[in-house]
C-alpha positions as CSV (number, residue, x, y, z in Angstrom):
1,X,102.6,133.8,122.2
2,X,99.9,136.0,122.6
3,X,96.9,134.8,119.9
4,X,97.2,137.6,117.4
5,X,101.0,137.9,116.9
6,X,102.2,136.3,113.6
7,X,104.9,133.2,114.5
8,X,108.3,134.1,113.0
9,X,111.1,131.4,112.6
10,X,114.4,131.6,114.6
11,X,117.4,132.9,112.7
12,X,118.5,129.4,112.7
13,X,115.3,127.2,112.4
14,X,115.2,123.4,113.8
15,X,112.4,121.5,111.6
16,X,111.7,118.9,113.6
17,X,111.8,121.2,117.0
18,X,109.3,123.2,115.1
19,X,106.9,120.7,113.8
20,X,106.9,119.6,117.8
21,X,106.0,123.1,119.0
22,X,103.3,123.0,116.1
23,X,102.3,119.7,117.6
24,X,102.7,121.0,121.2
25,X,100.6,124.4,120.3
26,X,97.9,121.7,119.2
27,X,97.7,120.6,122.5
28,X,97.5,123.3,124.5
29,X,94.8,125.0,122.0
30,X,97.5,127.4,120.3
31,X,95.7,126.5,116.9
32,X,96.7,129.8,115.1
33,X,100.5,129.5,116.3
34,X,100.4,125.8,115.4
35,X,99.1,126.6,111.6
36,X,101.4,129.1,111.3
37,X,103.9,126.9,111.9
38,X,102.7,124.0,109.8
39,X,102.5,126.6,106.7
40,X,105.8,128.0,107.6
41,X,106.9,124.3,107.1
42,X,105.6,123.1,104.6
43,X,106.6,126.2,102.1
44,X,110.3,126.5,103.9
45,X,111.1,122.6,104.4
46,X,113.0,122.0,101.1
47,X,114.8,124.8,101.1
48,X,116.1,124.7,105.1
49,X,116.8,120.2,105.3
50,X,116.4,118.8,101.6
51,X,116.2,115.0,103.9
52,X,113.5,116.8,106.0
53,X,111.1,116.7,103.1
54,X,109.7,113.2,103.4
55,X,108.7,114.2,107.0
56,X,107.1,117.3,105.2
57,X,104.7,115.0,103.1
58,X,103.9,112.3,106.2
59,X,104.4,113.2,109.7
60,X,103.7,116.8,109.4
61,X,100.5,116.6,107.3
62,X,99.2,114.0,109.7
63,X,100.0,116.3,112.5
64,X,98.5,119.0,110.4
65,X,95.2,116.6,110.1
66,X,94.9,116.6,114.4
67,X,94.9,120.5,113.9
68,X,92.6,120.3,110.5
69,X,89.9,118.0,113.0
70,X,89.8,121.0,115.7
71,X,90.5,124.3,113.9
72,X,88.4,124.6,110.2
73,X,91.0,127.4,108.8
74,X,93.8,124.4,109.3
75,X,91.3,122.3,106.9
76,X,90.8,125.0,104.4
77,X,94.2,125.9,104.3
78,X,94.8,122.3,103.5
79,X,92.5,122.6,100.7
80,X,94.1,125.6,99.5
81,X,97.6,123.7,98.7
82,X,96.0,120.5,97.9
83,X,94.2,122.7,94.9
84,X,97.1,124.9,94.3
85,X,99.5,121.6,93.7
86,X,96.4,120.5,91.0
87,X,96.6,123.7,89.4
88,X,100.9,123.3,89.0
89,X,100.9,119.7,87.9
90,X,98.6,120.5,85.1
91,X,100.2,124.0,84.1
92,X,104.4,122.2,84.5
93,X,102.9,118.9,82.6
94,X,102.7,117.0,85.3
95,X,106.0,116.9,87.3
96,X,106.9,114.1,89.7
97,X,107.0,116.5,92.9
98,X,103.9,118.1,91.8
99,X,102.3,115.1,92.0
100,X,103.8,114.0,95.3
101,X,102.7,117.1,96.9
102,X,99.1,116.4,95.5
103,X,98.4,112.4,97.1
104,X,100.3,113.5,100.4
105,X,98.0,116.4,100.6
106,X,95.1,114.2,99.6
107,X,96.0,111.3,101.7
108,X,96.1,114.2,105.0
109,X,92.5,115.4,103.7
110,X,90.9,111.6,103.4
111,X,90.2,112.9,99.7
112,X,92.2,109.8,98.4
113,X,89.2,109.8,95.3
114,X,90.5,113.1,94.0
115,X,94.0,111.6,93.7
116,X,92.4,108.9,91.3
117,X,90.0,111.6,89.7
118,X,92.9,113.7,88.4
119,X,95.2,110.4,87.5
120,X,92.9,109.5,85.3
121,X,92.6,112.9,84.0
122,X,96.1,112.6,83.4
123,X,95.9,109.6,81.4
124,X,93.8,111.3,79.0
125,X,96.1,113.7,78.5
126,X,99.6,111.9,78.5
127,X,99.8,108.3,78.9
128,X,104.0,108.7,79.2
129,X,103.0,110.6,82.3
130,X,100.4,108.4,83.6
131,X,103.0,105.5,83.5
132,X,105.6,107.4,85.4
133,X,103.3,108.0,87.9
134,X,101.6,104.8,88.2
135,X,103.3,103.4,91.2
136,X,102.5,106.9,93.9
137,X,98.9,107.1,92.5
138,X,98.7,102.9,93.0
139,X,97.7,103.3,96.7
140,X,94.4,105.6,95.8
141,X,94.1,103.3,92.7
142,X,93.7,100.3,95.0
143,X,91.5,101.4,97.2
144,X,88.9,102.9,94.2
145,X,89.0,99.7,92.9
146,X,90.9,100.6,89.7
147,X,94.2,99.8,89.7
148,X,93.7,97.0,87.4
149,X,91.4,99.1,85.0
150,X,94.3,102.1,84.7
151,X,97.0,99.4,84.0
152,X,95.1,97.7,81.3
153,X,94.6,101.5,80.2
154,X,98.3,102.7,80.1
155,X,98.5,99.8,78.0
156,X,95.9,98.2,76.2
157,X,97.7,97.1,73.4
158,X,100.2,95.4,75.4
159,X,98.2,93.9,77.7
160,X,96.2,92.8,74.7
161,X,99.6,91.4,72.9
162,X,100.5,89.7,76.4
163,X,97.1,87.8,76.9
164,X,97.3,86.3,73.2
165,X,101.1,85.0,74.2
166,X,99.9,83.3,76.7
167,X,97.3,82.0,74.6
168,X,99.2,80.8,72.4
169,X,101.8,79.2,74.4
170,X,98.9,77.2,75.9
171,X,97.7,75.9,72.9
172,X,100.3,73.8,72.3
173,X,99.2,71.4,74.9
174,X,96.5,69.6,73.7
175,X,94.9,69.0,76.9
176,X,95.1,73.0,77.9
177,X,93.1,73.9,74.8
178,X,89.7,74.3,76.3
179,X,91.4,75.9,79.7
180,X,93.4,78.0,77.4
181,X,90.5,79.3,75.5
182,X,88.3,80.4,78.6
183,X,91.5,82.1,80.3
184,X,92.0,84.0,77.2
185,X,88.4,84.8,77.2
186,X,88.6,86.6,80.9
187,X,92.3,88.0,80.1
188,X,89.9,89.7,76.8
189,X,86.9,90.7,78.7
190,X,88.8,92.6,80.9
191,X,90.6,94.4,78.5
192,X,87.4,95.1,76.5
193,X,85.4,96.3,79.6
194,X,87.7,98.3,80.5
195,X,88.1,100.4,77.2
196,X,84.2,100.4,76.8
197,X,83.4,101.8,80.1
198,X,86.1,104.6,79.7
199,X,84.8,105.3,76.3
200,X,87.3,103.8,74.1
201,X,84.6,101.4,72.2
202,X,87.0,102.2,68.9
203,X,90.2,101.2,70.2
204,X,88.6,98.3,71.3
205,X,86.9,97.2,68.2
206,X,90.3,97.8,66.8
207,X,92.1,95.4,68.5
208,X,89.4,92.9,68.2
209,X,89.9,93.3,64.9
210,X,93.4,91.8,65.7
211,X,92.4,89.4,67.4
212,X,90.5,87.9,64.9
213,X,92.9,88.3,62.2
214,X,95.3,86.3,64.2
215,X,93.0,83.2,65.7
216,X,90.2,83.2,63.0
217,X,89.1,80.0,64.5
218,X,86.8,81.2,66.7
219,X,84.3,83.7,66.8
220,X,85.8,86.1,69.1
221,X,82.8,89.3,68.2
222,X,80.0,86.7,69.3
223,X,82.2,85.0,72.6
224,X,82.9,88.9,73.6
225,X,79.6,90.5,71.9
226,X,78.3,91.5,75.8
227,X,81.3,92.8,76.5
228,X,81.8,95.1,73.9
229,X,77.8,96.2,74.4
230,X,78.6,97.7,78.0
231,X,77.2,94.7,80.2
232,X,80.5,93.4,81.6
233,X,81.7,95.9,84.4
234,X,85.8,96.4,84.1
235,X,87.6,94.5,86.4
236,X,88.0,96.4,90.2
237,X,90.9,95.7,92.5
């Protein structure tokens, strides 16, 4: 194909032979036929194989990445869905294929850190959806170092409410008392942390509050006081 024709599909298009020319085209230093292809893909995949579409957010983007490393319009057309796939999840309220489109397309562009930058945007918004799409954006999560951080976040009170059962359950061995005391404590400055650095101080003087009301025995505001003043980071992993 001469390198200023536009690629049309066959009446009858094979994906996979396609994504193989596109990978072939690649090779032999066809890079306009091979991102015409890879476009052609990507917007017609669903619609031609509904079981090709997996393929469509793995091994095509990451042959679409080979392409991205030796032809810049490949990257920036990459960049162009990645942002357009943004702009829809936040106009359709966050849809579970919207989303998908958005890590794959991250995850091909090494730009795992935007995945976590709009999650947590997200969560601000609506923590139902946050939850529901917990387990795709875990992977980016994980690697910033705040998966832990966004679960205790999608649920503080809960997480708060768990920590305290456990508490109590170990308090009614005698011997686990002092153990139980300084597991609750971590379980407590985690949560806290976490809230403070994501600027919920409120929330979490409100459910200090709780905590206090139900184990007055100890001075929880002193044991936690650096906690709640910014000095303990939240927990990463």
């Amino acid at each position: 194909m001469n390198s200023m024709e536009k690629w049309t599909p066959p009446d009858n298009p094979n994906l996979e032979k396609i994504l193989h020319e596109a990978y072939a085209d690649r090779e032999a230093g066809r890079y306009k036929a091979a991102l015409q292809k890879h476009l052609w893909i990507h917007d017609n995949a669903q619609h031609v194989d509904e079981a090709f579409v997996g393929v469509r957010l793995s091994t095509a983007l990451g042959f679409w990445y080979l392409l991205s490393k030796a032809y810049p319009p490949a990257h920036q057309a990459l960049i162009t869905l990645r942002d357009e796939a943004e702009s829809r999840l936040f106009e359709a309220r966050f849809r579970q294929a919207d989303f998908d489109e958005l890590t794959a397309l991250n995850k091909a562009l090494h730009a795992e850190r935007s995945t976590t930058d709009v999650y947590l945007r997200i969560m601000e918004q609506d923590r139902n959806a946050a939850e529901r799409l917990f387990e795709v954006a875990a992977p980016a999560l994980l690697e910033a170092e705040i998966y832990d951080a966004c679960k205790i976040l999608l649920n503080p009170e809960q997480y708060m409410y768990n920590s305290l059962m456990i508490y109590e359950f170990q308090l009614e061995d005698d011997d686990l008392k002092e153990e139980a005391l300084q597991d609750c404590l971590a379980q407590l400055n985690g949560l806290f942390s976490t809230l403070v650095h994501y600027g919920k101080k409120e929330q979490a003087l409100r459910l200090l509050s709780r905590v206090e009301a139900e184990h007055p025995q100890h001075d929880w505001n002193r044991l936690l006081a650096p906690t709640l003043r910014g000095e303990i980071p939240p927990p990463r992993g």
